[in-house]
N, C-alpha and C positions, 0 to 999 in steps of 0.2 A: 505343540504343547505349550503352555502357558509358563513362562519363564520364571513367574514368580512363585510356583507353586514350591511347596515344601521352605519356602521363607517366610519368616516368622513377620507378624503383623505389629505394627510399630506405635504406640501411641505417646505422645508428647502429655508429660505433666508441668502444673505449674502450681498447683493449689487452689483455683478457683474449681467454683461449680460444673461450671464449661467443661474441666477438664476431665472429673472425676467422670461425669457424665460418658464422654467420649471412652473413657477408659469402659465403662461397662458394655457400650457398643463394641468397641473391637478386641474383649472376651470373649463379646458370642461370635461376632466375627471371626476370631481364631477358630474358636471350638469346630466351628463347621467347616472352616478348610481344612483341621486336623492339623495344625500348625502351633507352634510356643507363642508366646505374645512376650514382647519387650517395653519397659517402661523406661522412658526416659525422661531425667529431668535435668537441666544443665542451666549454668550460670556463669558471667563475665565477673571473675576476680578483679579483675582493672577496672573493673564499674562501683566496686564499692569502698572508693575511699573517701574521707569524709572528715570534716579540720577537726581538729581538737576545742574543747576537752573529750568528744565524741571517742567510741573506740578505733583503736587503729585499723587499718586494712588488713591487718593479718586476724586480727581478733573479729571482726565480722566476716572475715572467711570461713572461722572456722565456726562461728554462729553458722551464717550461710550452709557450712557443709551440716551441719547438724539439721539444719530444717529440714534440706534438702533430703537425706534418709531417711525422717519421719513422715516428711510429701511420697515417699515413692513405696513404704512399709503399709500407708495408709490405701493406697491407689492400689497395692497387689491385694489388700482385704478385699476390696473392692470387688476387683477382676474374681478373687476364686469363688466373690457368693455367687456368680453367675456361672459357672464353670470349676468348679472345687479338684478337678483335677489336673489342669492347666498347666502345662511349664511354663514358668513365668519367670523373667528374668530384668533385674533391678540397676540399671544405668544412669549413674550422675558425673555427668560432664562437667569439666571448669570452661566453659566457655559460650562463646551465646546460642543461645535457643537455636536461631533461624539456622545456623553454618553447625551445628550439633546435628539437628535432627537432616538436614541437606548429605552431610557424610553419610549416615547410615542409612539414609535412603537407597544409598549403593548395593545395599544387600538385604532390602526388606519386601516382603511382596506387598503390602498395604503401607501407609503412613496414615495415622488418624489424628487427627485435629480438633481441640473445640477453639472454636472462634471467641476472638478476643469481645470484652463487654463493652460493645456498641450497642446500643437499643433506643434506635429511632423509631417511633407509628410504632411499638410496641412488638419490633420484631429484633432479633441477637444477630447483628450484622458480622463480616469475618473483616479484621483488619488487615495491613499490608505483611505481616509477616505469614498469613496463613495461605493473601493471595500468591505471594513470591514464593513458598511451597508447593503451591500446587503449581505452581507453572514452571519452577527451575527441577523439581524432587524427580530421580530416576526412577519412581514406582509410582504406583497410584496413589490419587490422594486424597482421603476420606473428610472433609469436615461436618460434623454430627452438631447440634445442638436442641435444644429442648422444641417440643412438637409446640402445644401451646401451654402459657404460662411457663411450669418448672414439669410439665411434663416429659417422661423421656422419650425417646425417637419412637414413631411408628415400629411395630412389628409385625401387620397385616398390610393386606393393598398390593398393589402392583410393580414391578419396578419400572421404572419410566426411564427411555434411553431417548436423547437427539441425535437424528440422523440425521445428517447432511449432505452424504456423497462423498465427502474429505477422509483423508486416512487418518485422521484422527477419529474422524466419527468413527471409521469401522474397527481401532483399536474400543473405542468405548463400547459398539456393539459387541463384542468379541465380549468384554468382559460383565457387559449388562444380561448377555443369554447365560452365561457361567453363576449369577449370582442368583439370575430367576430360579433357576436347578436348584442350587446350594438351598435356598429357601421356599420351593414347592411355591412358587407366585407366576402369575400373570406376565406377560412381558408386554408393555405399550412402546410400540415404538412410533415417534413422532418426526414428521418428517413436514416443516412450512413451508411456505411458498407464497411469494409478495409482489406482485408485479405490476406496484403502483408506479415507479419510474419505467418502465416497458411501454406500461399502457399511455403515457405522457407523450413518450418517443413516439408510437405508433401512432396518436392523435395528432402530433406535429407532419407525422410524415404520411397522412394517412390514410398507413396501412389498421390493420384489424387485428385484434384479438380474441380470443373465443378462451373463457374462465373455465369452461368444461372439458378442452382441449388440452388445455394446463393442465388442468388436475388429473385428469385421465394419465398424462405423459409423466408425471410429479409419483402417479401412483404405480406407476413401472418401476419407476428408479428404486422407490421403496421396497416395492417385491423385488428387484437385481438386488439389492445390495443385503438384503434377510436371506435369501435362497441357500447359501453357503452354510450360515450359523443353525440354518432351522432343521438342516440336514445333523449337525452336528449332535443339536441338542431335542431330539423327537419327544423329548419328551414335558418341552415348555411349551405351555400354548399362548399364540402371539397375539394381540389385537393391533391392527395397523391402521395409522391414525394420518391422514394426510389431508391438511386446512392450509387455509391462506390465513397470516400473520404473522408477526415478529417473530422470532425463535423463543425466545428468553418469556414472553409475556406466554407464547403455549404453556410452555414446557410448567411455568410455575401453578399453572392453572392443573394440570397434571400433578405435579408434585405433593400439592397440596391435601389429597387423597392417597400420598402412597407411600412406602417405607423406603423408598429407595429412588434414588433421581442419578443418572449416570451421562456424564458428557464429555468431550473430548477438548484438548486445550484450543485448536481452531485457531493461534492468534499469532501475529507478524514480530520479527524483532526480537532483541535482547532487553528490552526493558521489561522487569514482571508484566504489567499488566498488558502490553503490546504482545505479548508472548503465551498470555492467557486466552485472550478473547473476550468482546465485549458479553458476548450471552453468558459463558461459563461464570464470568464476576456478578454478573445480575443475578444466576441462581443460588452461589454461593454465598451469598449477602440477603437473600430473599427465601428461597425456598424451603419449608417447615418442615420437611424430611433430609437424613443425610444424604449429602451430594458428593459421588464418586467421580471424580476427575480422572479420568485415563490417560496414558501416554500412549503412546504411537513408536511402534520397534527404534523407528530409525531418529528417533527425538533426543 
């Protein structure tokens, strides 16, 4: 059974576009798990003082707190025109964003995110505090932002999962066949295979390789590691997609067609982005549909 079920879906406000946006994705997100959705908006007190003749820090607190209930009264309007029946529940934190929304990760089944306004080549990059949430946050973790221009996210197309063989992957598979259901979609799952340093080896040493051997053996792995979920969920239908290529350059080329991109964190270490993975930061920084970052049980 799915741990996060019957926990309410979480999404981070701040006031920008990004955000509101994100809040109406994970209304309908709630709506279809059957779950409340929580809004949250928080702020560092000790971050806003400021010399005189300027107001004091107590006096911009309580400006601060006043915006702050009008950012979270604004973002619930939001949330019910999508969902008018929705429990909805209104959270302002005195403290930062990143260790705000990290806490309550503890007991939420989603955390959704709009990525901060970077917009390089005309695409809404995710800055470091949304990567150190999807890589530290003990639930899944959604970053949503606009399809193209001020469009809002896909809600047609396929859900696109990477697999890799990793128990993260199969935590992301796990929740990419769950959301194909949830939304009566397609399920692609993507599984590359690169063996341009093999093939080096083998010409230094050499032995031979056969690319249709590979793929052949690549497309085992794919069907071992679907056979479990496909059982589970009879009633998604899969297409399985197994090329030679980089993970991150597939996957967005997938994504780019489809309402839903789902990948596992894959990454070494305590430092965010070592603890993410290089492919999950490329999608999440690139890819024009939301991107579901899944954890792994034992994460």
């Amino acid at each position: 059974m799915n741990e996060q079920a019957g926990r309410p879906v979480v999404a981070g406000v701040d006031g920008n576009a990004s955000s509101l946006l994100a809040v109406r994705w994970a209304a309908a997100e709630a709506r279809r798990r059957g779950a409340g959705l929580r809004l949250v908006l928080a702020f560092d007190k000790d971050s806003l003082e400021y010399p005189q003749p300027l107001p004091t820090r107590e006096e911009l607190a309580e400006m601060a707190e006043m915006r702050g209930h009008r950012l979270l009264r604004e973002a619930e309007d939001v949330a019910r025109k999508v969902a008018p029946s929705l429990k909805v529940a209104l959270d302002l934190r005195h403290e930062k964003p990143a260790q705000a929304l990290l806490a309550i990760s503890e007991d939420a089944g989603l955390l959704v995110l709009g990525p901060e306004q970077i917009r390089p080549l005309g695409r809404l990059l995710v800055g470091s505090v949304s990567i150190a949430l999807a890589a530290h946050a003990k639930c899944p973790v959604a970053v949503v932002r606009s399809h193209v221009a001020e469009d809002d996210p896909p809600e047609e197309g396929p859900v696109v999962v990477g697999v890799d063989g990793s128990h993260t992957s199969d935590a992301a598979l796990a929740l990419a066949f769950e959301q194909a259901s949830r939304r009566d979609a397609t399920l692609v799952a993507v599984h590359t295979w690169d063996h341009v340093l093999p093939s080096a080896l083998f010409d230094e040493t050499e032995w031979t390789s056969n690319a249709s051997d590979i793929e052949e053996r690549e497309s085992e792995v794919l069907a071992e590691r679907l056979a479990g979920s496909q059982s589970q969920y009879p009633d998604v239908s899969v297409e399985h997609v197994v090329t030679r290529g980089k993970p991150a350059e597939v996957l967005l080329g997938y994504a780019d067609r489809a309402q839903l991109l789902v990948v596992g964190t894959r990454g070494r270490g305590g430092f965010a982005g070592l603890l993410l993975g290089s492919t999950s930061q490329q999608v999440l920084s690139y890819a024009l549909c939301p991107v579901i970052v899944a954890r792994s049980p034992e994460r």
